[in-house]
Structure formats: C-alpha cells, structure tokens
C-alpha distance (Angstrom), angle and dihedral (degrees) to the residues before:
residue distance angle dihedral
X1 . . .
X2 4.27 . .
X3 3.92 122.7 .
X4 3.65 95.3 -148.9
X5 3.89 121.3 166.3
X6 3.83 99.7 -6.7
X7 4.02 93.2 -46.9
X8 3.77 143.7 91.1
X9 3.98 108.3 -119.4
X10 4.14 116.1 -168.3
X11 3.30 108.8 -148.9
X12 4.09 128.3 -155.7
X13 3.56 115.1 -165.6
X14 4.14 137.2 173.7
X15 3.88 93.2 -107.4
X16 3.52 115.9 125.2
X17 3.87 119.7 -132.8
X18 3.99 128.7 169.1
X19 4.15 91.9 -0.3
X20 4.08 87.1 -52.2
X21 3.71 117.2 125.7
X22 3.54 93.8 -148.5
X23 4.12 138.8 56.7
X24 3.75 118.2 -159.0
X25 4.21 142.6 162.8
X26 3.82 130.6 -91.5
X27 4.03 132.9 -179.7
X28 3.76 127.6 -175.0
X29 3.81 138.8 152.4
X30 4.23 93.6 -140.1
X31 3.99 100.3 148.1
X32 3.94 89.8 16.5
X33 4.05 114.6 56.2
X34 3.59 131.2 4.1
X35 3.83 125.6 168.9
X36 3.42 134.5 -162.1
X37 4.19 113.2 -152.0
X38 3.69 118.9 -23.4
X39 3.85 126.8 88.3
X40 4.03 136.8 -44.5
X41 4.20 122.8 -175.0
X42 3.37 138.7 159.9
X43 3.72 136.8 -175.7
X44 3.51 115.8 -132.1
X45 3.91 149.7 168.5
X46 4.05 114.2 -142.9
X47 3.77 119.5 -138.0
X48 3.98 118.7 -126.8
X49 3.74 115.0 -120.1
X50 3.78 160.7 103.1
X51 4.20 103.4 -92.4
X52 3.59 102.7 2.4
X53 4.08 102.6 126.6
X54 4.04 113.2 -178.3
X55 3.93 122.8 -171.4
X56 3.35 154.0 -169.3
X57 3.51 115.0 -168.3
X58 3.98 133.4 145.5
X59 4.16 123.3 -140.1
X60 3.21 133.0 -169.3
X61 3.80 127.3 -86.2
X62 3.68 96.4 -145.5
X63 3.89 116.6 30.5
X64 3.41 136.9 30.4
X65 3.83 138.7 -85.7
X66 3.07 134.3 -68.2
X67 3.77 84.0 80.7
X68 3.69 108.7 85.0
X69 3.87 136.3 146.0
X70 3.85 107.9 -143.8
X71 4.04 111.1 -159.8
X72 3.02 93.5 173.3
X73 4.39 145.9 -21.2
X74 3.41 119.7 -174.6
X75 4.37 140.4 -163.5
X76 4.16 118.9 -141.4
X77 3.90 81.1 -138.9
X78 4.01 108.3 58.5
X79 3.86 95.7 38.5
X80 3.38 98.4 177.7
X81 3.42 98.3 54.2
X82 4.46 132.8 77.6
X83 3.72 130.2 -174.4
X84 3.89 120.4 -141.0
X85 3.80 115.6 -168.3
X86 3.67 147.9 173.9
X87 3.35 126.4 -151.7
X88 4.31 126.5 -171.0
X89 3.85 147.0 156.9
X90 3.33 107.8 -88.4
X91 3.96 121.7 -147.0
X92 3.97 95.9 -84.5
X93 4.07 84.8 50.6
X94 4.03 87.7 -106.8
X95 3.97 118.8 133.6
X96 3.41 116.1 -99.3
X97 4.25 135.5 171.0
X98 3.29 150.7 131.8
X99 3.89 143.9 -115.2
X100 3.63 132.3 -144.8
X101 4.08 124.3 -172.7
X102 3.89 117.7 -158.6
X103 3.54 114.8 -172.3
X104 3.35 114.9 -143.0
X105 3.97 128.9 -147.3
X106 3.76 94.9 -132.1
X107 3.53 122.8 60.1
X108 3.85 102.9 -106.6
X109 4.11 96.9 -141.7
X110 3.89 91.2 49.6
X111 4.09 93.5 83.4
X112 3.94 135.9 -36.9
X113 3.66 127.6 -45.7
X114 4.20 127.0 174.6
X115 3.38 122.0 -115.7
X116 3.51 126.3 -158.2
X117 3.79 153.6 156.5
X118 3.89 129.5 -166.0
X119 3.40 115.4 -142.7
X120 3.92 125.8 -155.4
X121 3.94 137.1 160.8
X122 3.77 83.5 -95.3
X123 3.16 118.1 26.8
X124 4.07 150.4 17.3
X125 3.51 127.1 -141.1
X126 3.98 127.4 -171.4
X127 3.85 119.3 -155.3
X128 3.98 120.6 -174.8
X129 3.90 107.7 -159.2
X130 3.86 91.0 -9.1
X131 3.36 96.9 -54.8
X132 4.08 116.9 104.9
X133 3.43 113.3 -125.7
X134 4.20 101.2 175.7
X135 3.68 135.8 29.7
X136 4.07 131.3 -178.4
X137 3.61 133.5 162.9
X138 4.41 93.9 -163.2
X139 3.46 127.9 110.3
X140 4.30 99.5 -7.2
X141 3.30 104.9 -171.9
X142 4.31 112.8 -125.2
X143 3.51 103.5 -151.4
X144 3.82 142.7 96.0
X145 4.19 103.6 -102.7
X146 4.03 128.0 -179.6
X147 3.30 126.1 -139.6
X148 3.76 133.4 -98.3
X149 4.13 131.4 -172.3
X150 4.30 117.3 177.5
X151 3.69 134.2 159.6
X152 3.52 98.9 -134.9
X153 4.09 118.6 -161.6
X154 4.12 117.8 -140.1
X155 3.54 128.6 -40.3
X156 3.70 136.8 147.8
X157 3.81 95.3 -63.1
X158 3.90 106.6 46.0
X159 3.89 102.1 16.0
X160 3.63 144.5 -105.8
X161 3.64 110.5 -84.8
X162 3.78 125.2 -94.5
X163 3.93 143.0 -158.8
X164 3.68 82.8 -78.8
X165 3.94 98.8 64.9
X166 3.46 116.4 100.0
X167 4.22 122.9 -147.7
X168 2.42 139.8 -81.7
X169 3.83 106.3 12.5
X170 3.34 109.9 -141.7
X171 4.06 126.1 -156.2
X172 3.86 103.5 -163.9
X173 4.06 122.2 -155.2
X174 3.50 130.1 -150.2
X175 3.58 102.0 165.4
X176 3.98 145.3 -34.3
X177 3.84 115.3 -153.9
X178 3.81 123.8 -177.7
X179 4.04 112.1 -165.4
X180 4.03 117.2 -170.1
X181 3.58 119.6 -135.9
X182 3.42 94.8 -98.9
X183 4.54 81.3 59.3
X184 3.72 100.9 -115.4
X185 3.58 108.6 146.1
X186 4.06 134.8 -131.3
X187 3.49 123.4 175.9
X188 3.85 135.0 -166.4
X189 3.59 113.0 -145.8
C-alpha cells in the first residue's frame, strides 16, 4: 500500500511471501470504524489484467462471515464489468448469497468511477457513478460492519494470472466516504 499523489494505490506484485506466489494491498477500519446502515463509496481506478480481483466489501464487527456486504469485486479481464453481492446465514445456519454483474459502458480501469451502496433497515441499493444499478430488500444485514478494500491476485473466481498480466497491478484510490443515516460524513483518505 503507497500514498502517491493524494491517493492510496494497492499494489499486487510477483513476490512470493508465506508459500504465495503473489504480494498484494489491503485497507480496512476493523478495530477503528464500524457502521451500522447509512452509506459507503469510494472512488477508484481498476487495474487491467488476468487475476487481479479488487473489492470493496464491508464485514461485520462482531460475528463471523458469512455475513458480508459486497459493493463491489472486480476481474482485470472484463473491465467493464463489477459484481455486487450479499452473502448471509441462511435458516439451517449454511452460507447463502447472491451475485449481480452490471456492465458498465465505460471501461472501469480506463479512469475513476464511485462506487457505492446505501444501506437501510430494509433495503440496499448500489449506484455506479451516481446512478443505482441494483436494489433488494432480502436478507439486510442488522449490524454495525467496517469497511474493507484489497486487490486480490487469482483464485478460483477471477483467475490466476497469465503471460498477459502486466506488473505490478495497481488498485488506485481516490477516496472512501462512509455517511451515517443521520448523513454525517467520514472519509478515509
């Protein structure tokens, strides 16, 4: 993790640490700031690449997954398309969710785009450059949650990396603002 120019960049590289081929960047406010409801967003720029796998996801402070908020996750090789998921306990205690691509017009690693999700009692709503894009009213979580933003690298889900992946992968971060539900603002820069 760099601050370079007046943003946070995530960086994956090809060093090997602990028996994993790959090193990359994570953020998150576990210990510091959790929220329940209200309204998370960041402004990002998307790396290009085979494997590389950004997020921004919330988790709660308390308990254990399989509750998760997914704003957004991400694949260096569809770049105009995010994922936004949520993931619960269902009634038997088993993990359950669901995931939602939007494709976007723009491709998403050509400059910054905001990210966000509002969060109420009933209801979540995902907006990609202020426009909402998803809306459900199942399984809303009720607890306070912090926030979390990685660059993964490879994995089942978006890949390993290929010849084709450039380094270092770079996750680049404008901003990431969490308003309450009352609309005071705190930001993470």
């Amino acid at each position: 993790v760099q601050i370079r120019d007046s943003k946070a960049n995530l960086i994956a590289t090809q060093t090997p640490v602990h028996g994993y081929a790959y090193t990359s960047g994570i953020i998150h406010t576990k210990g510091k700031f959790s929220q329940e409801y209200g309204r998370f967003e960041i402004k990002a720029k998307m790396p290009k690449g085979k494997g590389f796998w950004p997020a921004f996801w919330l988790l709660p402070a308390k308990s254990d997954f399989p509750v998760e908020i997914d704003v957004f996750e991400y694949h260096g090789d569809n770049t105009h398309t995010i994922y936004m998921s949520l993931h619960w306990k269902g009634s038997d205690g088993d993990p359950q969710h669901f995931t939602v691509p939007y494709t976007s017009p723009d491709d998403l690693s050509a400059g910054f785009h905001a990210y966000a999700i509002d969060w109420s009692p009933n209801k979540l709503t995902w907006y990609v450059d202020g426009t909402q894009v998803y809306t459900t009213q199942d399984h809303i979580p009720d607890e306070p949650m912090f926030i979390l933003v990685n660059l993964a690298v490879g994995g089942t889900w978006a890949g390993n990396p290929d010849s084709s992946t450039p380094w270092p992968g770079v996750m680049q971060i404008e901003y990431v603002h969490a308003y309450s539900a009352s609309s005071q603002k705190c930001s993470f820069k």
